[in-house]
C-alpha positions in Angstrom: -4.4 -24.2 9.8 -7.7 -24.3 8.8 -8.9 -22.1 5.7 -11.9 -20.9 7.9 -9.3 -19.8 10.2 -7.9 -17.2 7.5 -10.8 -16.5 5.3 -12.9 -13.2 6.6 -16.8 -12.6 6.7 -16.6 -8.9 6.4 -19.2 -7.1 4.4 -16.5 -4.2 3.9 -15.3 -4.8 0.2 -12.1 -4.1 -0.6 -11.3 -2.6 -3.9 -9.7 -5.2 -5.2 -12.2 -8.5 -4.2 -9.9 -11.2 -3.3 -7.6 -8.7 -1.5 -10.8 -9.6 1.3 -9.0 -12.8 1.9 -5.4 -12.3 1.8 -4.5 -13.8 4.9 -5.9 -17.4 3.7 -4.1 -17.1 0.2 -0.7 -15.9 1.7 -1.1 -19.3 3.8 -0.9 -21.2 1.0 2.0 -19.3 -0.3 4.0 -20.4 3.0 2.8 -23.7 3.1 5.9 -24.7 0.8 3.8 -27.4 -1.3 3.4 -26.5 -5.3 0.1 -25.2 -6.1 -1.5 -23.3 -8.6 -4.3 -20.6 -7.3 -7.0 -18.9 -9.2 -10.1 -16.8 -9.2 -12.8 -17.7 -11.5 -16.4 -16.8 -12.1 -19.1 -18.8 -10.9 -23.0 -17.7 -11.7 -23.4 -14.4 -9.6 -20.1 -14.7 -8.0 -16.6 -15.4 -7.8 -14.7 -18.8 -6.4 -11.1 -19.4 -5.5 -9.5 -22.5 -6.8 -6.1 -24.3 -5.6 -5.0 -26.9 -7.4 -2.0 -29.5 -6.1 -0.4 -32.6 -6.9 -3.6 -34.1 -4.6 -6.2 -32.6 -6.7 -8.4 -29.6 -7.4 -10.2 -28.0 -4.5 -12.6 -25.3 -4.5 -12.1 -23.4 -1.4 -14.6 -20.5 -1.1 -17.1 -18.6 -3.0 -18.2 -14.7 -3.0 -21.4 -13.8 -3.1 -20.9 -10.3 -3.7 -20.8 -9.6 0.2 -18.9 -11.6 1.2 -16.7 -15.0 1.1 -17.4 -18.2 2.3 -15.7 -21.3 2.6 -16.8 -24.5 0.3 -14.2 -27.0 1.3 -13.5 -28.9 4.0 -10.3 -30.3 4.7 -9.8 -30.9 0.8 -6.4 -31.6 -0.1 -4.9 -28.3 -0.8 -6.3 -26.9 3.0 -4.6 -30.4 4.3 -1.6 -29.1 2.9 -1.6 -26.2 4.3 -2.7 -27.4 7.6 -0.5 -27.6 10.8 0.2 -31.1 11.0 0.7 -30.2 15.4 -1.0 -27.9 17.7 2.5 -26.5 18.0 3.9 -26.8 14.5 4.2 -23.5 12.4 2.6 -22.5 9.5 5.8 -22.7 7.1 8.5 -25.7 6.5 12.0 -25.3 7.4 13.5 -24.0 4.7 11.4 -21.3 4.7 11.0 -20.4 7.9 13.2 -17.6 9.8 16.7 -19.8 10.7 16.9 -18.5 13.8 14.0 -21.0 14.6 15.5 -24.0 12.5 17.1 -27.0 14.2 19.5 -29.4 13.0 17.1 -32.1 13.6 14.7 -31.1 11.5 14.6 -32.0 7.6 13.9 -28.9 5.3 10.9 -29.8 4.7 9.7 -30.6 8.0 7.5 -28.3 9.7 9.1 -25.8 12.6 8.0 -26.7 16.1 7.1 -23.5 18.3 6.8 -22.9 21.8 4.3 -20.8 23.1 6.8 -17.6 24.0 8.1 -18.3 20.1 4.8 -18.3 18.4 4.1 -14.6 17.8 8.3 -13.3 17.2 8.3 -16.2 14.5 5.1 -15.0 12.6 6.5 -11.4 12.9 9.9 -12.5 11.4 8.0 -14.8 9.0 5.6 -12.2 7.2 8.0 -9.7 7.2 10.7 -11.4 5.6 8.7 -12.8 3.1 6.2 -9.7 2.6 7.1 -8.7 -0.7 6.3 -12.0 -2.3 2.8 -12.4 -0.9 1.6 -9.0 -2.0 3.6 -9.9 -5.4 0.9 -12.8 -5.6 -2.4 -11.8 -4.1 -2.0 -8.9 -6.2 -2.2 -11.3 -9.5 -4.2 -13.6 -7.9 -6.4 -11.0 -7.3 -6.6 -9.1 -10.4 -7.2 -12.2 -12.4 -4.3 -14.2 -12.8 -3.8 -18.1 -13.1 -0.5 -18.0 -10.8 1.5 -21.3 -10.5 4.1 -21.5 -7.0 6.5 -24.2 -7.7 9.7 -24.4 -4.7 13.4 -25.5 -4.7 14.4 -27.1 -1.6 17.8 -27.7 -1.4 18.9 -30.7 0.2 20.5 -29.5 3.6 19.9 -26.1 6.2 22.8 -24.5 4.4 21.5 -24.0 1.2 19.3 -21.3 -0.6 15.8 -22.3 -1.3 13.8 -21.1 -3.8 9.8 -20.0 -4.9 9.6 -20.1 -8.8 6.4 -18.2 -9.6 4.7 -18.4 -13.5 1.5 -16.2 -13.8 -0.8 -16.5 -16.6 -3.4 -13.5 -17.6 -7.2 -13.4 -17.4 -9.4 -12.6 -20.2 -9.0 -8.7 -20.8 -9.7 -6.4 -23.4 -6.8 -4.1 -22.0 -3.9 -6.9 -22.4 -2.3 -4.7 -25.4 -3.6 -1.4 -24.6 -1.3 1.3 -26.1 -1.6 3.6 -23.3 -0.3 0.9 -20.9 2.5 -0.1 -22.7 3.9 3.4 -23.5 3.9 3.5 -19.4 5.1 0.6 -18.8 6.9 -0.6 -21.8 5.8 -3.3 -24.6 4.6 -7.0 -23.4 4.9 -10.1 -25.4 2.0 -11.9 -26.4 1.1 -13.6 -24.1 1.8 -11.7 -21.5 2.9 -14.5 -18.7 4.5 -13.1 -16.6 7.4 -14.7 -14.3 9.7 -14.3 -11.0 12.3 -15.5 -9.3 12.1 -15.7 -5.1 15.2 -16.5 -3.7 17.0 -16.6 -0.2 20.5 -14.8 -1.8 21.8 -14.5 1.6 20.7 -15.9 4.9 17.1 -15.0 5.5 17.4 -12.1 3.0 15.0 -13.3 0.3 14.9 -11.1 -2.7 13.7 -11.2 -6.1 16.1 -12.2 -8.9 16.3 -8.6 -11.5 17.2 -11.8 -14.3 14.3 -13.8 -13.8 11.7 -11.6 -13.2 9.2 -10.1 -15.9 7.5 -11.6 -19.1 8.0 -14.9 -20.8 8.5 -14.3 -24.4 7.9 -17.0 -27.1 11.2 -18.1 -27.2 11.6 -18.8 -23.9 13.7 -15.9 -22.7 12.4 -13.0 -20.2 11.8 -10.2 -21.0 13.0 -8.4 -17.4 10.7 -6.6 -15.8 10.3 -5.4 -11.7 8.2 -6.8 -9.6 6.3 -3.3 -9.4 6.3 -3.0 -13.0 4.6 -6.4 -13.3 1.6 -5.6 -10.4 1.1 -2.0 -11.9 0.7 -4.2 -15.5 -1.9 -6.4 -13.2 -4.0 -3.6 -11.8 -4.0 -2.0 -15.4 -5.7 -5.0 -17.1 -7.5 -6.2 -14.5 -10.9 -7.2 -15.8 -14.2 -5.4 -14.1 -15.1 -8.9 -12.2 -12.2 -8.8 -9.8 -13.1 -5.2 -8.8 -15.5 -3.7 -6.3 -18.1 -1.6 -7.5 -17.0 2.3 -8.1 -13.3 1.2 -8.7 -13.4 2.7 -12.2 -15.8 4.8 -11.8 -14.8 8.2 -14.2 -13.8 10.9 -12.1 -13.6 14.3 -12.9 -16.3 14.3 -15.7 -19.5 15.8 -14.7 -18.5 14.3 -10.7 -18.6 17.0 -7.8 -15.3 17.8 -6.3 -14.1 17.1 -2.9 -13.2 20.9 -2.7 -12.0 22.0 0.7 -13.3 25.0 2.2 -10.1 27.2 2.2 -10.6 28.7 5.9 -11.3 25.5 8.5 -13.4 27.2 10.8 -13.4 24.7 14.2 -16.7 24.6 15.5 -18.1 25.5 19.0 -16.3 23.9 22.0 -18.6 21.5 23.7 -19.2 21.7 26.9 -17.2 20.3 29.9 -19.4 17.3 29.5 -19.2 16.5 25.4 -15.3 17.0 25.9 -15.0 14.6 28.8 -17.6 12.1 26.5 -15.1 12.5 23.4 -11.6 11.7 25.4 -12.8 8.4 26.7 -14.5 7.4 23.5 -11.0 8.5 22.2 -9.3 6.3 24.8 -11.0 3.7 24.1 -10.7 3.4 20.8 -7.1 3.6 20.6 -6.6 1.3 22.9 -9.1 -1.2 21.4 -6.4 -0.8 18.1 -3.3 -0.7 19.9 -2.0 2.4 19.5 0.8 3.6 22.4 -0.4 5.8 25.3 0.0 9.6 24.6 2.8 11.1 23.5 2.6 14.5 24.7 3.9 17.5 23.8 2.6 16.9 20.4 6.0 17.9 18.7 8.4 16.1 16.0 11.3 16.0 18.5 9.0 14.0 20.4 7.3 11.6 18.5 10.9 11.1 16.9 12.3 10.5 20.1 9.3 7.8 20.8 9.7 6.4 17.6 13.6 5.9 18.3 12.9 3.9 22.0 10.7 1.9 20.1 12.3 1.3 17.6 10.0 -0.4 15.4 10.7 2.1 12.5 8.9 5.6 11.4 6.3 4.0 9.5 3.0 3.4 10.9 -0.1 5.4 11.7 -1.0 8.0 14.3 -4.3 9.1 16.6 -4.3 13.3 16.7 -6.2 14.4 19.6 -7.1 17.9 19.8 -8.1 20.3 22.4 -11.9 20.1 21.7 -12.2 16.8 22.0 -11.8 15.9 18.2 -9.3 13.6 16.6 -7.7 12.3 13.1 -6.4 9.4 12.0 -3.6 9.3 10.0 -0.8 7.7 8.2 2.9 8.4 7.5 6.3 6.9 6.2 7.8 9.5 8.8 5.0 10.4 11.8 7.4 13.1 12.9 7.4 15.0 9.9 3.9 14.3 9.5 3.1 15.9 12.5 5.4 18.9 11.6 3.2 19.7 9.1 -0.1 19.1 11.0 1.1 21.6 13.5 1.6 24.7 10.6 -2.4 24.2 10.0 -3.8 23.1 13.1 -1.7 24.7 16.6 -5.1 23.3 18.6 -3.2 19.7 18.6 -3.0 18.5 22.3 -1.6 14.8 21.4 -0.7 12.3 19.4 -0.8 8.2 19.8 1.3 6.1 17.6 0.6 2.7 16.2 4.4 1.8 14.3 4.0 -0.3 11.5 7.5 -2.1 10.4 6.3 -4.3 8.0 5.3 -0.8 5.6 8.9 -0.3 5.1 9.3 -3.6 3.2 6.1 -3.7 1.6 6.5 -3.6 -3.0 4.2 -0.6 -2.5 4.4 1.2 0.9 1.4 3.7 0.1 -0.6 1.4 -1.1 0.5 -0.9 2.1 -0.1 1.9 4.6 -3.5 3.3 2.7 -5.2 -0.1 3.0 -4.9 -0.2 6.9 -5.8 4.0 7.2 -8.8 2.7 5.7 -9.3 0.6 8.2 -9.3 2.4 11.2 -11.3 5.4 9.6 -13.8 3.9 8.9 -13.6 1.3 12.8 -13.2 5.3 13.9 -16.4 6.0 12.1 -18.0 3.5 13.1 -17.1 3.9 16.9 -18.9 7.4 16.1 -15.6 9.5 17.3 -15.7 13.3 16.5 -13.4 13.2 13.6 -12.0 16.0 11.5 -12.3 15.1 8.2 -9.1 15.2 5.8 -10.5 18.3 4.3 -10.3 20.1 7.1 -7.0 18.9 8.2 -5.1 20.1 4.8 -6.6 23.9 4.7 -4.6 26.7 6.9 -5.9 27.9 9.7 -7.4 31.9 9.9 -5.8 34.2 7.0 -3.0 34.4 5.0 -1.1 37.0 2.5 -2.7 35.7 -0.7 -6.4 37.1 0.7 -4.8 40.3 0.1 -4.7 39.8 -3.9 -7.8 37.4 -3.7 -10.3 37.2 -0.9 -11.4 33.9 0.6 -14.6 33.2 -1.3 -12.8 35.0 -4.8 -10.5 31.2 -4.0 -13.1 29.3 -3.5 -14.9 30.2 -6.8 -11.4 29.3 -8.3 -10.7 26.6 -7.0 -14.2 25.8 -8.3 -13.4 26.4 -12.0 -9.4 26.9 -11.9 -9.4 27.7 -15.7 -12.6 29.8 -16.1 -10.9 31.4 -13.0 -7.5 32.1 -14.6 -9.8 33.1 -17.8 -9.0 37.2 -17.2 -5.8 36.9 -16.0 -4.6 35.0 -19.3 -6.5 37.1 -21.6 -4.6 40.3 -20.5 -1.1 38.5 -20.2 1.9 39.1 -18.6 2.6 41.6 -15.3 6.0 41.0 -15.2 8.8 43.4 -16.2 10.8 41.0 -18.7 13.8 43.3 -19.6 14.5 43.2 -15.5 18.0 42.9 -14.3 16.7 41.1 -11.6 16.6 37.7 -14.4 20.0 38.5 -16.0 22.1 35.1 -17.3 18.4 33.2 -17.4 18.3 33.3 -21.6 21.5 31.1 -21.3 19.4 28.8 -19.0 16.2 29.0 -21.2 18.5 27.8 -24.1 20.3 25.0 -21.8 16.6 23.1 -21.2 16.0 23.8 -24.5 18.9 22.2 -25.9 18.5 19.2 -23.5 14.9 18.7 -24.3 16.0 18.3 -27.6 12.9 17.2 -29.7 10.8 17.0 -26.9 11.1 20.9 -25.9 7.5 21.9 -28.2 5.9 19.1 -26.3 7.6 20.0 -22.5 6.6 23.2 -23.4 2.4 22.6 -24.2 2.3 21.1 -21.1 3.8 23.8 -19.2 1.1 26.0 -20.9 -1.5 23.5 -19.3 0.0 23.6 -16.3 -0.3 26.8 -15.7 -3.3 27.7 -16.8 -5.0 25.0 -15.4 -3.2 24.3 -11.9 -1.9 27.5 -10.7 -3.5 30.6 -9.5 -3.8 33.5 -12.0 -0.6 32.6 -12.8 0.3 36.1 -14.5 -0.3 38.1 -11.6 1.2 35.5 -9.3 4.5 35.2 -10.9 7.5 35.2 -8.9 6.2 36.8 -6.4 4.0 33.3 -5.2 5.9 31.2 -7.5 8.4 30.8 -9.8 10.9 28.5 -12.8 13.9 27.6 -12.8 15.8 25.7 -15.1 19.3 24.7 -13.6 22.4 24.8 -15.5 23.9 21.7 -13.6 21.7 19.9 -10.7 21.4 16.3 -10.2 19.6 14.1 -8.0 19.6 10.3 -7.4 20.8 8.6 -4.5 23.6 7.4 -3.8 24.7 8.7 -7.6 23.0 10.5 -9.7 20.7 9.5 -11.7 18.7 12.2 -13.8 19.4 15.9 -14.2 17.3 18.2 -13.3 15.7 20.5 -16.4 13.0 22.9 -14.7 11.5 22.9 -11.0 8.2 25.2 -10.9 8.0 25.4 -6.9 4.8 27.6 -5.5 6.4 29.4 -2.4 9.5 27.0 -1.0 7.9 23.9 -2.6 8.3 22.2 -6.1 5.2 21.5 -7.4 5.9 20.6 -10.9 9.7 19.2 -11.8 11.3 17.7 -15.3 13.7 15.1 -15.1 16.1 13.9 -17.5 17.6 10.1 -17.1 21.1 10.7 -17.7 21.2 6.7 -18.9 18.6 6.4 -21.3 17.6 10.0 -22.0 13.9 9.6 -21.1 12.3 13.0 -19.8 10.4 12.2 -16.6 9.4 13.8 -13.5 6.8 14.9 -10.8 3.4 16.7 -10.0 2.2 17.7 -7.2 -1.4 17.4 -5.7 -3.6 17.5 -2.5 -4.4 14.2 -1.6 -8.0 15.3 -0.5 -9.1 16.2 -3.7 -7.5 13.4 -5.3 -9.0 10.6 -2.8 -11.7 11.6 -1.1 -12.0 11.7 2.6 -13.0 7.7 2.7 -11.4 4.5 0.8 -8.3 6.2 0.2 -7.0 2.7 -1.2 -10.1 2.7 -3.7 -9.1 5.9 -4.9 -5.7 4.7 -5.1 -6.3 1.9 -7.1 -8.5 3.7 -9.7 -5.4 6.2 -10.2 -3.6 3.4 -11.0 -5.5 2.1 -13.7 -6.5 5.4 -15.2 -3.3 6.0 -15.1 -0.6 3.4 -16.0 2.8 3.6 -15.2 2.7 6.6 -12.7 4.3 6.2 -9.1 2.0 8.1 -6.3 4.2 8.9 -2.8 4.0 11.2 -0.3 5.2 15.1 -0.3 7.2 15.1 2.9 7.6 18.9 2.4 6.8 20.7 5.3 4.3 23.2 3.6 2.6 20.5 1.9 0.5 20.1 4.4 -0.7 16.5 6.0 -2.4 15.0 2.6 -0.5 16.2 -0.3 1.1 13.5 -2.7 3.7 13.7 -5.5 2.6 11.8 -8.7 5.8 10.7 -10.2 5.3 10.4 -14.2 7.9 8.5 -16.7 7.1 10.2 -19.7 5.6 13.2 -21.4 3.1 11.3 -23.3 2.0 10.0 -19.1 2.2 13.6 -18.2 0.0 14.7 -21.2 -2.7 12.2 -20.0 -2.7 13.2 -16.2 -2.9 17.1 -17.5 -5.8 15.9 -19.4 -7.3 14.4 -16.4 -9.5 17.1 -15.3 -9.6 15.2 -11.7 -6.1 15.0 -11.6 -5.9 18.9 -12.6 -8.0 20.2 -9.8 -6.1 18.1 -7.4 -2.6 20.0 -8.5 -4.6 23.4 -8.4 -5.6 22.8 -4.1 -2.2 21.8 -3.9 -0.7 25.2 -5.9 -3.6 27.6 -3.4 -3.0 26.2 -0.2 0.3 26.6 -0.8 0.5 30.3 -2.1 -2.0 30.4 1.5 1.6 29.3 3.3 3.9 31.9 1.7 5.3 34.1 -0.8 8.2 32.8 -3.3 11.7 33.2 -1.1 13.7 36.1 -2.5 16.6 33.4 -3.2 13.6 31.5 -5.3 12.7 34.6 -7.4 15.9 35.1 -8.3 16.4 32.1 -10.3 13.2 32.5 -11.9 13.2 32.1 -16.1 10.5 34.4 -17.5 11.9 33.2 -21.0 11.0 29.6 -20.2 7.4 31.4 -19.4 7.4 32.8 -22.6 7.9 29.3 -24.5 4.2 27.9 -22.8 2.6 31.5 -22.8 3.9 30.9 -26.8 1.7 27.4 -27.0 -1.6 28.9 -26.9 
């Protein structure tokens, strides 16, 4: 395999730089022959370096466009190399064992037949996916990463990849912010992990050999996630693509959806006929499936299941007028139930299944990359596209235009805390001595008892929470949304894990939930937002990565709540002193306030939700002003 072969030309930059070619660094990973790999400045640009046992090689250079190759055939591409037309890419002993023979030595290369070629690079990638986006994400961010193998002697044994990692110049390496997210690294921070076959083509990493190398030799464990998260946190500026950590939310314009998606006017029979081939076309050109029509869940789920490639993947709306959206989705169905509450004009859906997502270290960040992709090949191919902002807002009218009318929304969702400004300033609608919220004192005092010292700072950022993310929140209570602090609920699967303290849910949803870890004790929990606001309608996985290094230690996944909407997200925090920064994030902020509207668009609270509510839990932020 020739570097050349692997390496792309694309002009579209990719927020991290390096993440541009993947493909030609993952080769190396599979090529079974210790190297260590490296990104380092050169002049204007940047230059990967592989270094084996035959020498150094300098194998291509970025010119801030794109990459080129320098070598040819050096020693570390030769290694790499296919030493047969019809040998694979990997030795034996790491290659898939259905496609091992006796014959063959472990290190000796797997010979393929024509029919066996693409199942084996399937099987290949896939089984050994989490390793390579383990390394190009160091490798990528800066790091000097070192891939040393164990080969055991015969078929039957377990081979291992032994990976050391050390840091690139930063001045974020000991950053206190980072560390309180993702807990205290040695100095220096090498970090280390263990790739290992524990079971017949189940490769895994190993929890007691993974995380930092301390001075005295021991390891300091830490996941595989933790460990990239760390990475994309300290990542220097000359790894990263211009905008990446560009400031948002101070003195930037919003994304700010209209609240009322008004479709435009239908085209004639002409334009429509235009638009579905263009739409054909293009789907076909990406290998989507035909159409899947009706466009409901119990049909795309029953597609999905005949498949049977998974529910991951990505998904081609077509729409009555000719438009479309492209989309992505741990679970299409559901995704597609939640289309359908905003936009009924759906007339199909085309599926592209993505298996690999599923096994990916970070499945957003894994399906994101590829939306990105194909919106901006959809682009590109000039299709009539609705834009993600159009795709998350409600269709026609809802019951909150009775208590604020549509543009009166809009010029909240402008300023949500000038627009909550009157409604805090004469306080409270709600009866408080009510029967209707007799027993919730003895909850109020439960999460109060369980926040222990943490209850005055839970409570401030309830205050912000509300007065920042959710609409006039006095006049809105219980009847849009409500608080409830549970006297014993659990979650965690299969056991549980963390007890629940308060859920804040806006209509049927939670929005805003305090966890408690019943192991260590740590207060943690969730946030939701509108994904619009939060990324933008292009480079979702820019956006993505810049919330990652604003802010440390914070899990982003998608709400799979029906009444979320298509684009909503939950933005899982690990600590309070986390959860203080993202409330201080004014970006973040007006992301969890679309999120609160459109939802208070979908419904009132549930009667069964109102009551539960806990106006004395209220009382305790209203107290923090």
């Amino acid at each position: 395999m020739h570097f050349a072969d692997e390496a792309t030309t694309t002009t579209e930059l990719t927020p991290l730089l390096a993440d541009m070619i993947a493909d030609a660094t993952w080769a190396f990973v599979l090529a079974g022959v210790d190297h260590t790999a490296w990104i380092e400045q050169a002049g204007d640009g940047l230059e990967v370096c592989v270094e084996s046992r035959d020498g150094l090689e300098r194998l291509c250079r970025f010119d801030g466009h794109q990459w080129s190759e320098l070598a040819d055939e050096g020693p570390a591409t030769r290694a790499a190399a296919e030493s047969s037309e019809d040998s694979a890419l990997s030795p034996a002993f790491l290659s898939p064992r259905p496609y091992r023979v006796d014959s063959l030595k472990p290190t000796d290369h797997v010979i393929l037949s024509a029919a066996d070629e693409e199942g084996y690079y399937a099987e290949l990638f896939q089984m050994h996916q989490p390793v390579l986006v383990f390394v190009q994400t160091l490798l990528a961010t800066g790091w000097r990463v070192r891939v040393t193998y164990s080969i055991p002697p015969a078929h039957d044994g377990r081979a291992e990849i032994l990976l050391r990692a050390d840091p690139p110049r930063s001045d974020h390496l000991y950053d206190k912010p980072i560390q309180r997210a993702l807990g205290t690294v040695p100095g220096p921070p090498v970090a280390v992990a263990l790739w290992t076959e524990a079971e017949p083509d189940s490769w895994d990493f190993d929890p007691n050999s993974t995380g930092f190398l301390t001075k005295a030799s021991t390891i300091m464990e830490r996941s595989p996630e933790t460990l990239t998260d760390y990475a994309l946190a300290v990542a220097p500026t000359w790894t990263l693509a211009a905008g990446v950590d560009e400031v948002v939310g101070v003195g930037s314009q919003p994304v700010r959806p209209s609240i009322v998606f008004t479709p435009p006017p239908p085209p004639t029979e002409a334009e429509l006929a235009a638009r579905q081939k263009a739409i054909r076309k293009w789907a076909a050109d990406h290998d989507f499936s035909h159409e899947v029509r009706p466009a409901t869940p119990k049909s795309v789920k029953a597609f999905l299941d005949l498949e049977g490639q998974g529910s991951a993947g990505y998904y081609l709306l077509e729409f009555h007028d000719g438009q479309c959206y492209v989309g992505q989705s741990i679970r299409i169905d559901q995704r597609l139930a939640q289309h359908l509450l905003n936009h009924p004009d759906t007339a199909s859906i085309r599926i592209k299944a993505d298996p690999a997502a599923t096994n990916a270290p970070d499945v957003l960040r894994h399906l994101l990359h590829e939306e990105s992709r194909l919106i901006h090949s959809a682009q590109w191919a000039g299709l009539h596209a609705r834009t993600k902002s159009q795709m998350t807002v409600i269709v026609g009218t809802a019951a909150l235009d009775e208590m604020l009318s549509t543009n009166e929304q809009a010029d909240w969702l402008a300023k949500p805390l000038a627009g909550n400004a009157d409604d805090l300033r004469y306080g409270r609608k709600l009866e408080l001595t009510s029967t209707a919220f007799a027993g919730s004192e003895k909850n109020f005092n439960n999460v109060a008892r369980l926040l222990g010292d943490e209850r005055h700072h839970a409570f401030r950022l309830l205050e912000r929470y509300l007065s920042h993310c959710v609409p006039l929140p006095n006049a809105t209570e219980v009847h849009y949304w409500n608080i409830s602090p549970p006297m014993n609920a659990y979650r965690g699967d299969p056991s549980a894990r963390w007890r629940t303290l308060w859920c804040l849910s806006v209509g049927f949803v939670e929005t805003f939930v305090i966890l408690k870890e019943l192991q260590t004790g740590d207060i943690s929990g969730f946030v939701q937002v509108n994904g619009t606001e939060l990324y933008g309608d292009t480079d979702p996985e820019t956006a993505y990565i810049r919330m990652k290094r604003q802010h440390p230690g914070c899990e982003i996944r998608a709400a799979e709540y029906r009444d979320s909407g298509p684009d909503n997200f939950l933005i899982d925090f690990p600590n309070l002193k986390v959860l203080n920064r993202l409330l201080s994030d004014s970006h973040v902020t007006r992301a969890a306030a679309t999120a609160a509207l459109l939802l208070m668009r979908v419904r009132h609270a549930p009667k069964t939700r109102q009551q539960t509510h806990c106006p004395e839990l209220v009382s305790a932020a209203w107290a923090c002003r």
